[in-house]
C-alpha positions in Angstrom: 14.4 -12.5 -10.3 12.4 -14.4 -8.1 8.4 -15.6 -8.2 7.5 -12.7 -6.3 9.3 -10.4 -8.2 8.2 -11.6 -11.6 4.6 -11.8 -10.7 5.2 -7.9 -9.8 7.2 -7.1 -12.7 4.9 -9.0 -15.0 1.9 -7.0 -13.3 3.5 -3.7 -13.8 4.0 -4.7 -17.7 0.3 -5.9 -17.8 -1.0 -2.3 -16.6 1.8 -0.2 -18.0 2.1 1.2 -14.8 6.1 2.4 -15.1 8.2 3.5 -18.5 11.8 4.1 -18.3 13.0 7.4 -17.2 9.7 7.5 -14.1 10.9 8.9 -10.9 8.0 7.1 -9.0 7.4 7.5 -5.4 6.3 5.0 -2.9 4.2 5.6 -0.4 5.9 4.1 2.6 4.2 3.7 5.9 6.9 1.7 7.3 5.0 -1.7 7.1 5.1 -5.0 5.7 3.2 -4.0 2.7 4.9 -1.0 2.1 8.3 -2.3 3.0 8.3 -5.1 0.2 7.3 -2.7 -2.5 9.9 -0.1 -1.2 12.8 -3.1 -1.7 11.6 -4.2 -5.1 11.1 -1.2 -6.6 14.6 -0.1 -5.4 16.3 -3.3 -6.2 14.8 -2.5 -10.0 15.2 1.0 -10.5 18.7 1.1 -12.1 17.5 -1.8 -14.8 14.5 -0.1 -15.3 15.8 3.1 -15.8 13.9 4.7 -12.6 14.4 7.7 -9.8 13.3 6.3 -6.6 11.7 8.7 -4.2 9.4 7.8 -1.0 6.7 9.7 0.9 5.6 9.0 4.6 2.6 10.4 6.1 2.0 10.8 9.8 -1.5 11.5 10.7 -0.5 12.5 14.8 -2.9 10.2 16.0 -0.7 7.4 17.5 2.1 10.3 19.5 5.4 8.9 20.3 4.8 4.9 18.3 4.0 7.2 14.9 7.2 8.9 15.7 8.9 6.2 15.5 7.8 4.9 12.1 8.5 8.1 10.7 11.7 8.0 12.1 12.6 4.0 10.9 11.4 5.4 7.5 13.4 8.2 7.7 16.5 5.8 8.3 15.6 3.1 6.2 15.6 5.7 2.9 18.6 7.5 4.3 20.6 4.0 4.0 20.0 3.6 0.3 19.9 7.5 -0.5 16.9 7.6 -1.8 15.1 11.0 -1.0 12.0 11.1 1.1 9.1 13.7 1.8 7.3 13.4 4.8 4.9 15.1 6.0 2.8 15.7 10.1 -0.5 15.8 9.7 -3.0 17.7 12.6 -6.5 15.8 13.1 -9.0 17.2 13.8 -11.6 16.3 16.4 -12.8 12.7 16.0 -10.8 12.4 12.9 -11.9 8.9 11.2 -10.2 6.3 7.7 -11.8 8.7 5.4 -10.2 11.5 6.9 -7.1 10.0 7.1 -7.6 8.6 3.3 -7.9 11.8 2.0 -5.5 13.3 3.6 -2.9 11.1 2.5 -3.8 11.1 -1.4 -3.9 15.0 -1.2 0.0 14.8 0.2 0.7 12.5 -2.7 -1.3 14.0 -5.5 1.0 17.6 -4.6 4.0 15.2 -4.8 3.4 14.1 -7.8 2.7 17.4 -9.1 5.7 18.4 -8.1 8.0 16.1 -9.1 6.5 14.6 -12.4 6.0 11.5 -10.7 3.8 8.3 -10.5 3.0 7.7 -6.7 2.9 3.5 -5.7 1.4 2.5 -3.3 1.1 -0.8 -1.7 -2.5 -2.4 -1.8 -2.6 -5.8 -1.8 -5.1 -8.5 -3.1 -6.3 -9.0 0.8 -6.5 -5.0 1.1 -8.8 -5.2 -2.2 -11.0 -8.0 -1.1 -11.7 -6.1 2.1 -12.9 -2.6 -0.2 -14.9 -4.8 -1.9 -17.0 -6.4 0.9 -17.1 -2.7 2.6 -18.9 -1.2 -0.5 -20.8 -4.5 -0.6 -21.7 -3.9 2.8 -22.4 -0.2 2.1 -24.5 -1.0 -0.6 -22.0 0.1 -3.8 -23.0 -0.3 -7.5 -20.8 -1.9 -9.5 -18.2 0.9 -9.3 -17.7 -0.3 -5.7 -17.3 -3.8 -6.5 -14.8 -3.6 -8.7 -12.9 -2.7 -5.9 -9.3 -1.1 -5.9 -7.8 -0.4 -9.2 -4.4 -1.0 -10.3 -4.2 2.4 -11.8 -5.8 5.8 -11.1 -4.8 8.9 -12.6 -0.8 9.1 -11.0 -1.2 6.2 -8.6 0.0 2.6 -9.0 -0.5 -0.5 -7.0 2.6 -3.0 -8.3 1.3 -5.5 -5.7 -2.5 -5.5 -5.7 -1.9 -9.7 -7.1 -0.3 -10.6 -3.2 -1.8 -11.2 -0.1 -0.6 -10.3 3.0 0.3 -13.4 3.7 2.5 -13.5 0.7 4.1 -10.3 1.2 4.7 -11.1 5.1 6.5 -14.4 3.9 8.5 -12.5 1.3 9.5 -10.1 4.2 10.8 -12.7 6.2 12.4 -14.5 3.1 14.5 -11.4 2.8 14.9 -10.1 6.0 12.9 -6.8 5.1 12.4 -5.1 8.2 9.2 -3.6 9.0 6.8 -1.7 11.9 3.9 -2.8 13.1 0.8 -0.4 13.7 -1.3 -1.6 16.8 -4.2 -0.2 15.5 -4.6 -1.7 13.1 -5.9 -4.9 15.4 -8.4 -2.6 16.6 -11.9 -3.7 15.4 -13.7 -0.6 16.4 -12.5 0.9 12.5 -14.9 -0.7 10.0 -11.6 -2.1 7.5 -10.4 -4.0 10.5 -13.7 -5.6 11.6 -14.0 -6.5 8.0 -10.1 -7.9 7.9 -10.3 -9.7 11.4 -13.9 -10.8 12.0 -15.5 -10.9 7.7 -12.5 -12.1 6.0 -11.5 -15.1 8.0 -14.9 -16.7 7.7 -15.1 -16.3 4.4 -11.6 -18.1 4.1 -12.9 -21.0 6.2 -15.2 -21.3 2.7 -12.8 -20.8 0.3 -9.1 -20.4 1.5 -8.7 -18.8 -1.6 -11.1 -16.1 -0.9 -8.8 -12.9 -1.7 -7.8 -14.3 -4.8 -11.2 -15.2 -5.8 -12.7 -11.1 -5.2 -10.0 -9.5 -7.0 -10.4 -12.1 -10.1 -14.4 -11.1 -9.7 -13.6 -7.1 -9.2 -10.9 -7.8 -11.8 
């Protein structure tokens, strides 16, 4: 087991996120983020006693490039058998994030329902600091500023300790394939001002920025 991996497994243990005998689903977008949890979780399950599902989401916002993730998801569970609900989503007019948001956790929450499972998803330290300067930003109490937890209720995040960076590297380390969504360079949604235009200046302060919000939300 590797750094990455025992940082993860050791995170997991922290949090008692997963017992022996979970069938725990990952939410799987198709990304970088996603991706990495998706191969650790399935290079694990047989020595920790899991059942691997997944669950993709496509919110029909992005036509004929969302159709494609879905269908790279589609193949990318089919090769390792591990089953996968998906589900198309129908936005309505000027859909927005929150929207989407709940949207997804609904789908995941009736997943988990159904199949006695915990649901993991793949937040990330980076994805935490950038909840915590939006509720700063919106002007959150200290529930907002503790930013994204590892656990909620079902949900999991095995990876909320990496940055993007990190989990990008490990991608290429391994030769994890992954999509990219164009969107999300699109500064016109509030998350990806805060991750393009916020987040960078606050690293030319403290490179160590990300790590430094989720020890203070921590």
């Amino acid at each position: 087991m590797d750094e990455f991996e025992a940082r993860a497994g050791a995170y997991i243990s922290q949090h008692q996120m997963l017992q022996k005998g979970d069938t725990v689903i990952v939410a799987l977008s198709g990304g970088a983020d996603s991706m990495a949890l998706f191969h650790f979780l399935f290079s694990v399950q047989n020595v920790w006693g899991l059942r691997l599902r997944a669950a993709h989401v496509n919110h029909g916002l992005r036509g004929a490039a969302a159709d494609g993730d879905a269908a790279f998801v589609r193949a990318q569970c089919a090769a390792r058998g591990v089953p996968l609900d998906e589900t198309l989503l129908s936005p309505p007019e000027n859909a927005g994030e929150e929207w989407g948001r709940q949207e997804r956790y609904a789908f995941f929450a009736r997943l988990a329902q159904a199949h006695g499972a915990k649901v993991a998803t793949a937040h990330t330290c980076s994805d935490n600091a950038e909840t915590v300067l939006f509720n700063l930003i919106r002007g959150a109490g200290t529930n907002g500023l503790s930013g994204i937890p590892p656990v909620r209720g079902s949900i999991i995040r095995p990876l909320i300790l990496c940055t993007k960076d990190e989990i990008v590297s490990e991608c290429g380390r391994r030769g994890i394939p992954f999509v990219f969504d164009s969107t999300n360079d699109d500064t016109d949604y509030t998350r990806n001002f805060i991750r393009h235009r916020i987040v960078p200046l606050a690293k030319e302060i403290n490179p160590a920025f990300e790590d430094a919000v989720s020890s203070s939300s921590e």
